[in-house]
Backbone as CSV, one residue per row, in Angstrom:
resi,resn,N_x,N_y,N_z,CA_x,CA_y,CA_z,C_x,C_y,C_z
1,UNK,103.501,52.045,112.597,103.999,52.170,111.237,105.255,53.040,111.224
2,UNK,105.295,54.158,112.031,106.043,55.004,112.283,107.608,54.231,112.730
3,UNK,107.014,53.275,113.538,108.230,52.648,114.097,108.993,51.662,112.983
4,UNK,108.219,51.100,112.388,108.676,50.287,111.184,109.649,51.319,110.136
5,UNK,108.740,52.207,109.512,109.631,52.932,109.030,111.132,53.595,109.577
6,UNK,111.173,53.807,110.555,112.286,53.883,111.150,113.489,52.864,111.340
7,UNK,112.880,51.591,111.934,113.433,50.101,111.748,114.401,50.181,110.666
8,UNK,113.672,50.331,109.570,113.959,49.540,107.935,114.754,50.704,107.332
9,UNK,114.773,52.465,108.060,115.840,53.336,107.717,116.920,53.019,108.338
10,UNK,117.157,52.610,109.531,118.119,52.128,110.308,119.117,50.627,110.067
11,UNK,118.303,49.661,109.254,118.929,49.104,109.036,119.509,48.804,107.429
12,UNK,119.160,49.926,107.168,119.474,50.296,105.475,120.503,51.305,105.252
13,UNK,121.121,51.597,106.698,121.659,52.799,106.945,121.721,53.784,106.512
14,UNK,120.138,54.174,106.214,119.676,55.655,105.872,118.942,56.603,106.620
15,UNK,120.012,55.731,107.754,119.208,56.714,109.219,119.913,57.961,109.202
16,UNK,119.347,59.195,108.951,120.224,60.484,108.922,119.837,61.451,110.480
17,UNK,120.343,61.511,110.570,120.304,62.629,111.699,121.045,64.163,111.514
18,UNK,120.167,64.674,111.506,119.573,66.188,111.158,120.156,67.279,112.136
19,UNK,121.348,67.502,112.622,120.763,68.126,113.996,120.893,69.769,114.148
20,UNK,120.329,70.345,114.475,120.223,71.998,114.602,120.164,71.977,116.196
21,UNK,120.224,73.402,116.620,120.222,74.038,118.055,118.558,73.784,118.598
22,UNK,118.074,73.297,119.545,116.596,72.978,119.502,116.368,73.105,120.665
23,UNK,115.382,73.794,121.724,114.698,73.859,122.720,113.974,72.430,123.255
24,UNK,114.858,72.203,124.700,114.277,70.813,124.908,112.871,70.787,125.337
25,UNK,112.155,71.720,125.872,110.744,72.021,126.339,110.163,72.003,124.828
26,UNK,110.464,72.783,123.914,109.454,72.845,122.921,109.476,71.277,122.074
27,UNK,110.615,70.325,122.336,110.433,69.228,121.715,109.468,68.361,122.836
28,UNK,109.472,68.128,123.976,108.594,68.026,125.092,107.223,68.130,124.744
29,UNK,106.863,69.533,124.600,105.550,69.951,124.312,104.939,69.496,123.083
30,UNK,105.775,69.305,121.886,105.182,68.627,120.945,104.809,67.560,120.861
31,UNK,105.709,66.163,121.702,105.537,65.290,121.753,104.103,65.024,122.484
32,UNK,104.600,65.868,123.933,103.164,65.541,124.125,101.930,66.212,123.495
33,UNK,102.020,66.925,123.074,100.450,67.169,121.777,100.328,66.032,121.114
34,UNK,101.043,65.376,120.390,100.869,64.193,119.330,100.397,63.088,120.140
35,UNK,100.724,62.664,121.407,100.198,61.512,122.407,98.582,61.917,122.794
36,UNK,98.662,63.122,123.514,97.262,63.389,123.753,96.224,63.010,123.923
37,UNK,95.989,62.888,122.849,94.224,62.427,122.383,94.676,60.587,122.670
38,UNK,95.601,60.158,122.818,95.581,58.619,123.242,95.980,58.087,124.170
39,UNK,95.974,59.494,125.268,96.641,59.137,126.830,95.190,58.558,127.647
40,UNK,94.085,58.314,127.179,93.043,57.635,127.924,92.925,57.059,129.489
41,UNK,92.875,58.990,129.951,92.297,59.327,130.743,94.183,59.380,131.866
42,UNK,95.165,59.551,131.295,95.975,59.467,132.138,96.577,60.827,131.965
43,UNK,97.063,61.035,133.609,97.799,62.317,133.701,99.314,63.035,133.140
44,UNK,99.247,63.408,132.389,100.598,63.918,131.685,100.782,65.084,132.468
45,UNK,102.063,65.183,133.226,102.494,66.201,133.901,103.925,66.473,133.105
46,UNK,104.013,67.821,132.937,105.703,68.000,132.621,105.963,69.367,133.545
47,UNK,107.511,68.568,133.934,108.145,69.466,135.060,109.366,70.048,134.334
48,UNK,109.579,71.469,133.955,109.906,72.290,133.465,111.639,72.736,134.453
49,UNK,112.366,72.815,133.913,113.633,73.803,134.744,113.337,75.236,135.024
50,UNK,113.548,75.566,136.042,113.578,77.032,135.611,114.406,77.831,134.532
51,UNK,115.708,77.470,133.856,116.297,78.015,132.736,115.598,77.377,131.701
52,UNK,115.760,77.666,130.334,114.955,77.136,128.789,116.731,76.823,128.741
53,UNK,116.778,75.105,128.745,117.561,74.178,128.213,117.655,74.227,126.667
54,UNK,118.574,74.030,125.823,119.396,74.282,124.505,119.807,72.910,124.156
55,UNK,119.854,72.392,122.968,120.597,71.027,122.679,121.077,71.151,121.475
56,UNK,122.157,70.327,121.017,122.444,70.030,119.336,121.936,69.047,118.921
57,UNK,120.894,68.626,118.574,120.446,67.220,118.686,119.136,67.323,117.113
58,UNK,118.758,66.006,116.642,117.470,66.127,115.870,116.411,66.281,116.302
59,UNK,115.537,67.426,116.047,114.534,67.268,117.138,113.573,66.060,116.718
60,UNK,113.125,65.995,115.722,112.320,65.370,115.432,112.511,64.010,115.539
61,UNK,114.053,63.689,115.653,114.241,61.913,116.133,113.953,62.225,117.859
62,UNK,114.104,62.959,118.629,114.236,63.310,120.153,112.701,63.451,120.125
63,UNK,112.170,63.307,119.625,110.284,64.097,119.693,109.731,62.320,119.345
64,UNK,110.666,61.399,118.650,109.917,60.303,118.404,110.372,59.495,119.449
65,UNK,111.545,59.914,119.989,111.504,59.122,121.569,111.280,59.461,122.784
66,UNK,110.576,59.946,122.474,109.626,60.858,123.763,108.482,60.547,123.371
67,UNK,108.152,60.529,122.335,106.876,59.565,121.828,106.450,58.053,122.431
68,UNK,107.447,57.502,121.730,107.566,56.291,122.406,107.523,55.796,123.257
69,UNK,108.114,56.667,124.157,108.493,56.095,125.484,107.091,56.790,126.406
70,UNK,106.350,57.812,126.009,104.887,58.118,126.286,103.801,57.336,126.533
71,UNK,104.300,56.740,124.930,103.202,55.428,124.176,103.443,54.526,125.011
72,UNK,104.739,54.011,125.590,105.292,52.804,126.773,104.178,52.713,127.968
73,UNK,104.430,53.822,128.212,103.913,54.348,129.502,102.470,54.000,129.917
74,UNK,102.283,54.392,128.828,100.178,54.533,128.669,100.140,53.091,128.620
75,UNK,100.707,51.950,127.100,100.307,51.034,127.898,100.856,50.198,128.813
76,UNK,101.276,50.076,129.535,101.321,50.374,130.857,101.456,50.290,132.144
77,UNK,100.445,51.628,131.860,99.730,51.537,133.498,97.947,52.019,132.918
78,UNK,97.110,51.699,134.592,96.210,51.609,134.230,95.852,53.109,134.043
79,UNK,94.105,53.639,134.011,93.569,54.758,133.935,93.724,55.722,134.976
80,UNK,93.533,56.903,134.876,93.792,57.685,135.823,95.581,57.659,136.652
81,UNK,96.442,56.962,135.913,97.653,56.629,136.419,98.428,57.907,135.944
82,UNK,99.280,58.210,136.239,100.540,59.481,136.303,101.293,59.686,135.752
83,UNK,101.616,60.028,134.489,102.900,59.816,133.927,103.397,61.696,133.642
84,UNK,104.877,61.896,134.161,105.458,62.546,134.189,106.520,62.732,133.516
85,UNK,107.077,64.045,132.713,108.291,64.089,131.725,108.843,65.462,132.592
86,UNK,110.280,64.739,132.832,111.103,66.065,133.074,112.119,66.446,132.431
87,UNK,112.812,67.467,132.738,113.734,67.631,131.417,115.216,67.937,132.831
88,UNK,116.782,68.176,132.767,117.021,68.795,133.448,118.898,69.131,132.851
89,UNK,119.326,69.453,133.013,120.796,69.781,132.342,121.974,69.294,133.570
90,UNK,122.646,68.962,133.357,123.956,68.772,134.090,125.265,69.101,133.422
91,UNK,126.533,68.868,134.159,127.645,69.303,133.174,127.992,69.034,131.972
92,UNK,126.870,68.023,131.436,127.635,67.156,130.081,126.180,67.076,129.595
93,UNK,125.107,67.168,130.078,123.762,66.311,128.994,122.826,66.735,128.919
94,UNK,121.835,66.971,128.461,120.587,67.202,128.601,119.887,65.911,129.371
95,UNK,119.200,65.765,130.028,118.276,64.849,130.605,117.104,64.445,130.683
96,UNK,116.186,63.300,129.917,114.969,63.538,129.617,114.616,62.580,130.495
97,UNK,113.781,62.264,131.321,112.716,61.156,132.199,111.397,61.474,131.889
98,UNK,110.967,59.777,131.426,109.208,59.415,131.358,109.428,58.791,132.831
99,UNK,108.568,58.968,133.742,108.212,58.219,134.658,106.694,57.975,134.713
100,UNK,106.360,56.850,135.157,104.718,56.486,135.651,104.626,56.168,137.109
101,UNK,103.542,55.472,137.052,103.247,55.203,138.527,102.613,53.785,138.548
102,UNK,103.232,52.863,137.566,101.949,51.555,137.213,103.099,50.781,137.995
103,UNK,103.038,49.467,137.787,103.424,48.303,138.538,104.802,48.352,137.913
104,UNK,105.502,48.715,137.291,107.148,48.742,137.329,107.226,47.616,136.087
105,UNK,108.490,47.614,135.970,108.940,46.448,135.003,109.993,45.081,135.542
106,UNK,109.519,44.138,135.427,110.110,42.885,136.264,111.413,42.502,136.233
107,UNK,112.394,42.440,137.174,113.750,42.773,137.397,114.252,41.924,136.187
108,UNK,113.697,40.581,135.272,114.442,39.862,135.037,114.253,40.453,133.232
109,UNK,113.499,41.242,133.028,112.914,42.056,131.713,114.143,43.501,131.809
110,UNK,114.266,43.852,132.433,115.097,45.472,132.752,116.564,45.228,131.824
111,UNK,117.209,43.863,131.805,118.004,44.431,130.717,118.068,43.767,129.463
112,UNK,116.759,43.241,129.431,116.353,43.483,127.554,115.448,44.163,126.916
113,UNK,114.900,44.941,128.203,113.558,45.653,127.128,114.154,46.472,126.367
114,UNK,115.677,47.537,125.499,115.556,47.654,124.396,115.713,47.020,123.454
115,UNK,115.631,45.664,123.760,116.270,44.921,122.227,115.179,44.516,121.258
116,UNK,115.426,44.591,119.777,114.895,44.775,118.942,113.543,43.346,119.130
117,UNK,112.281,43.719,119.079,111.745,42.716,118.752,110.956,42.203,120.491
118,UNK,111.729,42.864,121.574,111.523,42.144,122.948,109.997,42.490,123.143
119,UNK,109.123,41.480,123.646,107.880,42.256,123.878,107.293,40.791,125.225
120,UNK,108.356,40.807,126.274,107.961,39.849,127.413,106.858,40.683,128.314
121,UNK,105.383,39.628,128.243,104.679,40.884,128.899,103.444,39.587,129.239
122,UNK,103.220,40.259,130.921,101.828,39.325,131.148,100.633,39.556,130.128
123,UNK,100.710,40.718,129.797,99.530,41.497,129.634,98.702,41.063,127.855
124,UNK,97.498,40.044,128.143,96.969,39.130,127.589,96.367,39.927,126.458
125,UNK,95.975,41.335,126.668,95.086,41.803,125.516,96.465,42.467,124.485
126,UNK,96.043,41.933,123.083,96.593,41.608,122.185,97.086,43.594,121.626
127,UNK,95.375,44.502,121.634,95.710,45.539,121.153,96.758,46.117,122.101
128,UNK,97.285,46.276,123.563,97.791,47.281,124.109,99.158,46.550,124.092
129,UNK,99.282,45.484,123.501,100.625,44.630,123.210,101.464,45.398,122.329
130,UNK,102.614,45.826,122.005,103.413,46.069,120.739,104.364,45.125,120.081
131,UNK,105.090,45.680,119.242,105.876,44.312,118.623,107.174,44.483,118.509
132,UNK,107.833,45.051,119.297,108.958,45.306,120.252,110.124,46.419,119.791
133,UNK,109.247,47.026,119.040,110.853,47.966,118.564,110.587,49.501,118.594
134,UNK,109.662,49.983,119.577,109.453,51.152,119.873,110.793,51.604,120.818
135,UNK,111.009,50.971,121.849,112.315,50.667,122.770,113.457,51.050,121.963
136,UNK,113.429,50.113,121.367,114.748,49.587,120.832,114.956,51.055,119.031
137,UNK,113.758,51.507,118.850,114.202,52.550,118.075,114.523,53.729,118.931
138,UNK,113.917,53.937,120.236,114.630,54.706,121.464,116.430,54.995,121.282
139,UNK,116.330,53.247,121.742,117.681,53.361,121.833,118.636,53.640,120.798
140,UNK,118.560,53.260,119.501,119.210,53.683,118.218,119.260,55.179,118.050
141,UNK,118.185,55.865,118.269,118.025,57.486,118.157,118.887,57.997,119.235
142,UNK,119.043,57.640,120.378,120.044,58.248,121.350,121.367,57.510,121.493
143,UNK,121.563,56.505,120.989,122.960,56.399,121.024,123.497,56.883,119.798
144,UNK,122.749,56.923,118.528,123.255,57.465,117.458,123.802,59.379,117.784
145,UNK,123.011,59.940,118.640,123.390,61.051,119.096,124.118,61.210,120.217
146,UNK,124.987,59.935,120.402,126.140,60.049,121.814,125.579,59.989,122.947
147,UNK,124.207,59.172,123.170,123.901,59.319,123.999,123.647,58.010,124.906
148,UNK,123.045,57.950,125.745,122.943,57.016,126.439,121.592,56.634,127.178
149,UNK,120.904,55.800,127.377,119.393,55.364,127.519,119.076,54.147,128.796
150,UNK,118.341,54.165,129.496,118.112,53.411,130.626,116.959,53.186,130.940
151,UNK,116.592,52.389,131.479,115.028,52.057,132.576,115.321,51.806,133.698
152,UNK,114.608,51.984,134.703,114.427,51.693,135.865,112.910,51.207,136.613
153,UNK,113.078,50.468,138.028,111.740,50.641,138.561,111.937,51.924,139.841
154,UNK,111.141,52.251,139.921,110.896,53.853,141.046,111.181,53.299,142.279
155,UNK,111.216,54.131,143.190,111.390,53.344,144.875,110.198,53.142,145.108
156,UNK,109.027,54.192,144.957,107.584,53.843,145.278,107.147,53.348,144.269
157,UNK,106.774,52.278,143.414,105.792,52.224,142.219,106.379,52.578,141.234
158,UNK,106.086,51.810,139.960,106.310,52.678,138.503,107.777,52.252,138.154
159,UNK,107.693,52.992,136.877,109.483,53.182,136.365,109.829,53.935,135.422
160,UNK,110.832,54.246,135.668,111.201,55.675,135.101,112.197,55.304,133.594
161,UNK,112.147,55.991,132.522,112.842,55.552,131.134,113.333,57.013,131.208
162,UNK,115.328,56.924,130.919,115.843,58.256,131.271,116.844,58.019,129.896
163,UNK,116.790,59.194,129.039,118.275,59.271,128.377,118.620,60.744,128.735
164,UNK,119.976,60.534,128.163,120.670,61.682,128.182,121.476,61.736,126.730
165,UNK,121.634,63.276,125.948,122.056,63.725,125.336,123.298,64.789,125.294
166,UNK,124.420,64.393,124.745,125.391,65.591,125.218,124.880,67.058,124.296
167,UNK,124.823,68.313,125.067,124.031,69.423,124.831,125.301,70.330,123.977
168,UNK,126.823,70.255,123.948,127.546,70.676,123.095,127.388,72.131,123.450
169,UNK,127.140,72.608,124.113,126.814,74.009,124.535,127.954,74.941,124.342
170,UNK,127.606,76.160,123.410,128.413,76.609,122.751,127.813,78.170,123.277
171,UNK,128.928,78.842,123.802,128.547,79.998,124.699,127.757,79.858,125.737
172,UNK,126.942,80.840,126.235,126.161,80.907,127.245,125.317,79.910,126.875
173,UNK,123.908,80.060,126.509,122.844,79.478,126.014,122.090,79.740,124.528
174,UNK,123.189,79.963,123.734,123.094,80.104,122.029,122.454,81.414,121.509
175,UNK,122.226,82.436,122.804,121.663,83.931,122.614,120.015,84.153,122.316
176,UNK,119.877,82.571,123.770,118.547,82.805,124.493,118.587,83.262,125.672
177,UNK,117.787,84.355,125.981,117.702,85.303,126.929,116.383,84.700,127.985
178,UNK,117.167,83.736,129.148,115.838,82.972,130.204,115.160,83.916,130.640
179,UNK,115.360,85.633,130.516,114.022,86.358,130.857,113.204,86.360,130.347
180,UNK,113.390,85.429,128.792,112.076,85.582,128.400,110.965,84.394,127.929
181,UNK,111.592,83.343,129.068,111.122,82.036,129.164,109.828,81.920,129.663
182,UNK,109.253,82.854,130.556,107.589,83.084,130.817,106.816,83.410,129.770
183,UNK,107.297,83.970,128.669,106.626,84.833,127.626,106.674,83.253,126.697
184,UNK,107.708,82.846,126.404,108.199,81.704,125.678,106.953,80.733,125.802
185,UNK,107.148,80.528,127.353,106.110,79.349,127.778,104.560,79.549,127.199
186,UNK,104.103,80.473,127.391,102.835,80.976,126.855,102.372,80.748,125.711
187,UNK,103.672,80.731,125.207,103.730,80.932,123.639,103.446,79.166,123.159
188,UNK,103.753,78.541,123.752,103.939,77.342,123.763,102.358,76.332,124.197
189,UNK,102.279,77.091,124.884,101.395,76.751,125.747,101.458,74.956,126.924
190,UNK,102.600,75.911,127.826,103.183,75.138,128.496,102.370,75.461,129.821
């Protein structure tokens, strides 16, 4: 429903984007709280930087594609399967990766799975099916923020869904002090 509503703001062009200074771990951590209880029985790992990363970005559109692309994940791959979120900074972006560990996505699917509506899929049971615009609201939320969005399959297994966001970084790190990113984390419960 979530995704619909989004759809029908986007193409009404009352897609607003919000953006304030936002901690990419604490948008991370939220997302994954909200997945949680519907990761059935699969491993959510998140691999952390050692600095607390900074962005200009909406969090709450960045928290629904990290959602999404969660929700991708789970279905999937099967139970007990791996899915991992990392975060990491470079000279220009923030960097977010979902990776799993399920059977990958089929070379001839890789450059339409964001398009609106795409839902090419062996996979016969109807509930773990979607109706194709979880992707594809991905991609609207990060290119609307200058950004840029990809899939891949892994070298071993799986495939990895990566965007990047330009982080606009204004001074050091906006007069967050990374000594106190252990205390932070806690706080978080990272």
């Amino acid at each position: 429903v979530e995704n619909i509503l989004s759809m029908t703001r986007i193409d009404e062009g009352k897609f607003e984007i919000k953006k304030n200074i936002e901690i990419a771990e604490e948008i991370v951590a939220e997302a994954v709280k909200r997945v949680n209880q519907f990761t059935n029985n699969r491993n959510i790992k998140i691999q952390l930087p050692e600095e607390i990363i900074v962005a200009y970005v909406d969090g709450l559109l960045i928290k629904q594609v990290i959602v999404n692309l969660i929700d991708n994940a789970i279905r999937h791959t099967k139970e007990n399967s791996k899915i991992e979120i990392s975060i990491e900074k470079n000279e220009n972006d923030v960097v977010f990766k979902v990776s799993d560990n399920g059977e990958g996505i089929k070379e001839e699917n890789i450059k339409n799975i964001f398009d609106r509506f795409y839902t090419k899929s062996d996979n016969k049971n109807l509930e773990k099916r979607g109706i194709g615009l979880g992707l594809a609201i991905c991609k609207s939320i990060v290119l609307a923020h200058g950004g840029q969005i990809k899939a891949y399959n892994n070298l071993y297994g799986g495939a990895t869904f990566e965007f990047s966001i330009p982080h606009e970084e204004r001074g050091n790190t906006y007069g967050i002090k990374t000594t106190n990113i252990n205390s932070w984390r806690r706080q978080i419960n990272l």
